[in-house]
C-alpha positions as CSV (number, residue, x, y, z in Angstrom):
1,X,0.0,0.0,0.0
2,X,2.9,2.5,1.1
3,X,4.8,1.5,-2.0
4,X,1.8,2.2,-4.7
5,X,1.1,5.5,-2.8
6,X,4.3,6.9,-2.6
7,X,4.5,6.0,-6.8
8,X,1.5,7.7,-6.9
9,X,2.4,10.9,-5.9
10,X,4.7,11.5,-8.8
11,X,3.3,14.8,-10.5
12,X,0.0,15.0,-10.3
13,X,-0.2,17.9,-12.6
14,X,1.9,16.4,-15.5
15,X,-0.5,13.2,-15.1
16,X,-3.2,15.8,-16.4
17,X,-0.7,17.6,-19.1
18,X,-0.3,13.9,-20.4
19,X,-4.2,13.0,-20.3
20,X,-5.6,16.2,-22.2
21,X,-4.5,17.0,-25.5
22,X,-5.6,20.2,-27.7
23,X,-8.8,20.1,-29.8
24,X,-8.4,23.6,-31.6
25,X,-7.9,26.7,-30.3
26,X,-8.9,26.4,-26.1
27,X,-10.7,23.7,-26.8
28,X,-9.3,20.3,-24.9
29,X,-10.0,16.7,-24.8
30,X,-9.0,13.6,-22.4
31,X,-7.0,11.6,-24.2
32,X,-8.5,8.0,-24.7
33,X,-7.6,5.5,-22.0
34,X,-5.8,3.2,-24.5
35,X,-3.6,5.4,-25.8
36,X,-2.0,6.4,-22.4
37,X,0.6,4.2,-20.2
38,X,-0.5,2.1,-17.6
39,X,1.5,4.5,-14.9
40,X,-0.7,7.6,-16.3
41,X,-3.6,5.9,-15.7
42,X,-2.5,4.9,-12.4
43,X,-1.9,8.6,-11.7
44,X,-4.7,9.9,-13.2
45,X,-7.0,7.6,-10.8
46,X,-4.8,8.9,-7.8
47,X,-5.7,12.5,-9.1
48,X,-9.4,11.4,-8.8
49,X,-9.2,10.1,-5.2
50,X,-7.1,12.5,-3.6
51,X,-7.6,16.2,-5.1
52,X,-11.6,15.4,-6.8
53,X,-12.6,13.4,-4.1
54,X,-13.8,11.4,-6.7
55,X,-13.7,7.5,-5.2
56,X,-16.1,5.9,-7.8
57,X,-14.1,7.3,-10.6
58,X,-11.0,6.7,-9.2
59,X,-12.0,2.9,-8.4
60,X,-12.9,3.0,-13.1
61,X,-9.6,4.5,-13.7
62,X,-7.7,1.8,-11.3
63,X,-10.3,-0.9,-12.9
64,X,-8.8,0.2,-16.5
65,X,-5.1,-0.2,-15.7
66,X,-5.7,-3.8,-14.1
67,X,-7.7,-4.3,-17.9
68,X,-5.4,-2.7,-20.3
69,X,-2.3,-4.0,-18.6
70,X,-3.2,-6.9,-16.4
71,X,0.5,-8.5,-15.9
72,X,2.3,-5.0,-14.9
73,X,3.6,-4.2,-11.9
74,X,1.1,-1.3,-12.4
75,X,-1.5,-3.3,-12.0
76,X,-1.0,-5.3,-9.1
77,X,-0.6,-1.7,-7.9
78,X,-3.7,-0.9,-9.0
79,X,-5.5,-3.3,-7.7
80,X,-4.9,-3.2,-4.0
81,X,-6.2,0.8,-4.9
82,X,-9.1,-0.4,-6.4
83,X,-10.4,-2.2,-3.4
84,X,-9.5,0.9,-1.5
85,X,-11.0,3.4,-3.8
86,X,-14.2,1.3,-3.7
87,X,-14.1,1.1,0.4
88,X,-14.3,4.7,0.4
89,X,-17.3,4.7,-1.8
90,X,-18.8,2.7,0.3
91,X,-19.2,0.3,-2.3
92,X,-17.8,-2.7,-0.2
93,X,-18.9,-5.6,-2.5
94,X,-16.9,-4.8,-4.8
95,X,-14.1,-3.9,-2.4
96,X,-14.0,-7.5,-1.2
97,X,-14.5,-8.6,-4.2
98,X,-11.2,-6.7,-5.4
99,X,-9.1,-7.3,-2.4
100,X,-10.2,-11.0,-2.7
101,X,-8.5,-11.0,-6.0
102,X,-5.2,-9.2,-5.1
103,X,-5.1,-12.3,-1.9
104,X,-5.8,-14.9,-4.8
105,X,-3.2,-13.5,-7.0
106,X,-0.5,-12.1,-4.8
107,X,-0.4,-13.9,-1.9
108,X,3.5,-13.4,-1.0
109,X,3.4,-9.7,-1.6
110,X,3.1,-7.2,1.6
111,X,0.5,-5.3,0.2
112,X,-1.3,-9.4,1.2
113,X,-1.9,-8.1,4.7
114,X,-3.5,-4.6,3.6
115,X,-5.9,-6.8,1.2
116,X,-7.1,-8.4,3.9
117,X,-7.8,-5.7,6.0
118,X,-9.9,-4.1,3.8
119,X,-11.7,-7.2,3.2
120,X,-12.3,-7.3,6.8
121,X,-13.3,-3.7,7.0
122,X,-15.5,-4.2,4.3
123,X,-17.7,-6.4,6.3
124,X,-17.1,-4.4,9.6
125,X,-18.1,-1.0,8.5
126,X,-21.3,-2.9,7.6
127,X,-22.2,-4.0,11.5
128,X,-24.4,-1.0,12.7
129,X,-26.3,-1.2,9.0
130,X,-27.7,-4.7,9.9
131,X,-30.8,-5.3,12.3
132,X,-30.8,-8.5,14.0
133,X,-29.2,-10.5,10.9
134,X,-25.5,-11.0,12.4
135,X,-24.0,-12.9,9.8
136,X,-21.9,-9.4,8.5
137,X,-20.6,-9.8,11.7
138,X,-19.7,-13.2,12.1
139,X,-17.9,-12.7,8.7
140,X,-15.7,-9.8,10.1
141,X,-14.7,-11.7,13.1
142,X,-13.8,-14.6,10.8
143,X,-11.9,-12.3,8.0
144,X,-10.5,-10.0,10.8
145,X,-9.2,-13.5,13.0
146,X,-7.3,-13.8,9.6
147,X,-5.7,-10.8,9.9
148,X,-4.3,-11.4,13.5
149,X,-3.3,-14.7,12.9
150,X,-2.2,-14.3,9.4
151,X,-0.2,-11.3,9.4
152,X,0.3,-11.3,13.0
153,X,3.4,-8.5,12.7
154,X,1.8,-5.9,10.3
155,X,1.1,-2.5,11.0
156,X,-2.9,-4.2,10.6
157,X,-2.4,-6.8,13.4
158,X,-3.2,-4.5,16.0
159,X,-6.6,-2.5,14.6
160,X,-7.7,-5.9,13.7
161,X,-7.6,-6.5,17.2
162,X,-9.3,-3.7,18.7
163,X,-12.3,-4.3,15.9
164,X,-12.6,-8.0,17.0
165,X,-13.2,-7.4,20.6
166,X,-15.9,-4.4,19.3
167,X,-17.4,-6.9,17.2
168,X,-17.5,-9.6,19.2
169,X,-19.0,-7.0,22.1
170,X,-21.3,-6.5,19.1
171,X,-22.2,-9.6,19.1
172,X,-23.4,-10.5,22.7
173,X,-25.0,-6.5,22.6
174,X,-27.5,-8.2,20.1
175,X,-28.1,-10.9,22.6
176,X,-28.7,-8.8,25.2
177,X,-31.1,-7.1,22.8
178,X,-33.3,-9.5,22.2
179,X,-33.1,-11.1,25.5
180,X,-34.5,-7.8,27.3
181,X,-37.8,-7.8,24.7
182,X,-38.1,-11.2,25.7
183,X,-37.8,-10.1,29.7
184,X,-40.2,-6.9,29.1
185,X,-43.2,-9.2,27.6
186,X,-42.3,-12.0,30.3
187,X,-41.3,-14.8,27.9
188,X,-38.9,-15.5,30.9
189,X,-37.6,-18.7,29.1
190,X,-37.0,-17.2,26.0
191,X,-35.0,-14.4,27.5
192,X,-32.6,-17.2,29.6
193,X,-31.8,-18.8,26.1
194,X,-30.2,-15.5,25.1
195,X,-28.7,-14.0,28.1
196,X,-27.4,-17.6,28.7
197,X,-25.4,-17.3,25.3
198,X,-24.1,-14.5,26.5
199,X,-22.8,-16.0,30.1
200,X,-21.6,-19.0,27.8
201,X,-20.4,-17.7,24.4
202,X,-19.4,-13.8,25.1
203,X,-18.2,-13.7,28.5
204,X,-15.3,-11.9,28.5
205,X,-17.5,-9.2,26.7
206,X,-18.9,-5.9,28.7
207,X,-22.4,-7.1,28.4
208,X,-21.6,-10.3,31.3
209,X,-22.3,-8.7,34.5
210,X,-26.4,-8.1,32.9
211,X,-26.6,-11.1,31.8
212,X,-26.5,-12.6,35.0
213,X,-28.3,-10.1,36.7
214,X,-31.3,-10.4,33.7
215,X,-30.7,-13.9,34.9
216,X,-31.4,-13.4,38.0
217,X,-34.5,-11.4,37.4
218,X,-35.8,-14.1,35.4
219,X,-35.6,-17.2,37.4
220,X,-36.9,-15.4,40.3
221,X,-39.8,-14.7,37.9
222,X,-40.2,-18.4,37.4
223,X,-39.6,-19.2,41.0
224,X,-36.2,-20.8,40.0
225,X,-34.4,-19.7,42.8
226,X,-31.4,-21.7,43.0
227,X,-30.7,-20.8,39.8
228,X,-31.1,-17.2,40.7
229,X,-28.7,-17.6,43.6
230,X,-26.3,-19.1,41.5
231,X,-26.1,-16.1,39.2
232,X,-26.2,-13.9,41.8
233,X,-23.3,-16.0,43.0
234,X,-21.4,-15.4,40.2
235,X,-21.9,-11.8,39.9
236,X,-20.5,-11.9,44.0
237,X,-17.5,-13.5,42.9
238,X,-16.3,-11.4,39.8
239,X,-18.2,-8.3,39.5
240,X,-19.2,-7.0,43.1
241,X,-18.6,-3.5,41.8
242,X,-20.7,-2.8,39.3
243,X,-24.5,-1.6,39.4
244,X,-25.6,-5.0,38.4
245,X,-24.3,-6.7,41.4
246,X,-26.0,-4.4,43.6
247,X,-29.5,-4.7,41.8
248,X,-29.2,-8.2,42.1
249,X,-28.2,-8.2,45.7
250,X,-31.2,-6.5,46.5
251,X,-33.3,-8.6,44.5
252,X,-32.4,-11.8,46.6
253,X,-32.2,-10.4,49.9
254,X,-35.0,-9.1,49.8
255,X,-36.5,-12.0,49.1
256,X,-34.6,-13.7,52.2
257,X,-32.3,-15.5,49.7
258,X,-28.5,-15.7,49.6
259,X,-26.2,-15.0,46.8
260,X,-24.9,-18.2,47.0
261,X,-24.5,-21.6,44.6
262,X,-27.0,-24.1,45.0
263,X,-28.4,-27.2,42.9
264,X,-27.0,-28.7,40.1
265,X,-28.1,-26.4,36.8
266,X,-26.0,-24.9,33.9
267,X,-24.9,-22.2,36.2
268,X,-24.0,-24.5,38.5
269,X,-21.3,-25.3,36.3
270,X,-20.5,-22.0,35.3
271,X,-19.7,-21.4,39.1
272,X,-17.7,-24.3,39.5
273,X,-15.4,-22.6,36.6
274,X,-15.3,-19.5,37.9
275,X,-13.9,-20.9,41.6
276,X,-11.4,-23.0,39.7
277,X,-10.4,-20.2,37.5
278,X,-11.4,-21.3,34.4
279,X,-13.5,-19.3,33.3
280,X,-13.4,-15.6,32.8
């Protein structure tokens, strides 16, 4: 990515001095696309994105030199640009699409790890557009795991990172979600399935300590109350600070109930982990 920008940056002005041609008197013309050199097309596309502002047209003009002169260095150049170009229109199916390509056909080459960023960011920058649907997100965590483990020393490594945990806090947030419009209309079982996902599946995610208080709140509802002992138990042990511990606290003891483990349930388990540290 570095290498095709810094190429790019050679004249910008003389790009359009090369790609205009006089037509009679003031009159200009562009210069047909076949007739110029797969480097002035390359510029003229780098024009486009960074002085128009033009990503659509820049994404063509990067398309043409990958057409015109598919096996050039210029156009493994321009490849890696068109997925970017595209990204920033927004047009991120055909930014995967590209950036798939330059991973199929250049593999070995640096620019490798950048392609597969952007194919991870083309799912990402998707997340908050989807409603309950998560499988855009599933698909970032997938492409942007690929990106850790993969390229585990580029400059990408780490923002893949960061965008994982957000996604996968994503994730159990859409949980939590649904489990509260569950709680609300008192479909208490339906509302353990999800916040039990979340105790099970996402719990190193900010969204645990509710969970188990939602739990809590639910199996009292059903009159489950070792199970709601048990979660409350669990809050005790690892989150006695936050809001959620509190609410539950007063839930049970007021009640006359402990927030202790008891029977032999799922959370049951869960509490065994957490005592033996395996867990959280």
């Amino acid at each position: 990515m570095a290498r095709g920008r810094r190429a790019a940056k050679l004249a910008a002005g003389l790009v359009l001095a090369a790609t205009l041609a006089a037509c009679g008197g003031n009159r200009q013309k562009e210069v047909p696309l076949e007739d110029l050199s797969a480097e002035q097309i390359y510029q003229k596309a780098e024009f486009e994105l960074e002085n128009s502002r033009k990503p659509e047209e820049a994404a063509r003009l990067f398309s043409e030199v990958e057409r015109l002169y598919p096996y050039s260095e210029w156009a493994k150049r321009a490849l890696i640009m068109q997925a970017f170009a595209f990204h920033q229109d927004r047009d991120y199916e055909n930014s995967r699409a590209a950036a798939q390509r330059y991973i199929d056909f250049y593999p070995a080459e640096e620019d490798a790890a950048y392609a597969q960023y952007l194919l991870a960011l083309s799912y990402y920058d998707q997340i908050d557009d989807v409603g309950r649907d998560q499988g855009l997100t599933f698909q970032a965590l997938q492409a942007l795991r690929t990106v850790i483990e993969q390229y585990p020393d580029s400059e990408y490594a780490r923002s893949a990172m960061l965008k994982f945990d957000l996604a996968f806090d994503h994730l159990a947030g859409k949980e939590m979600e649904i489990g509260r419009y569950y709680l609300k209309r008192g479909h208490y079982t339906a509302a353990i399935n999800r916040f039990r996902v979340v105790v099970e599946q996402f719990q190193t995610t900010t969204h645990t300590p509710e969970a188990l208080h939602r739990l809590v709140e639910c199996y009292l509802s059903l009159g489950l109350t070792d199970e709601a002992q048990t979660a409350g138990a669990i809050l005790g042990h690892n989150f006695q600070s936050t809001e959620w511990y509190r609410d539950s606290y007063k839930l049970l003891t007021g009640r006359g109930l402990s927030m202790e483990a008891k029977g032999d349930s799922w959370l049951s388990s869960v509490y065994r982990q957490v005592i033996k540290g395996e867990w959280l």
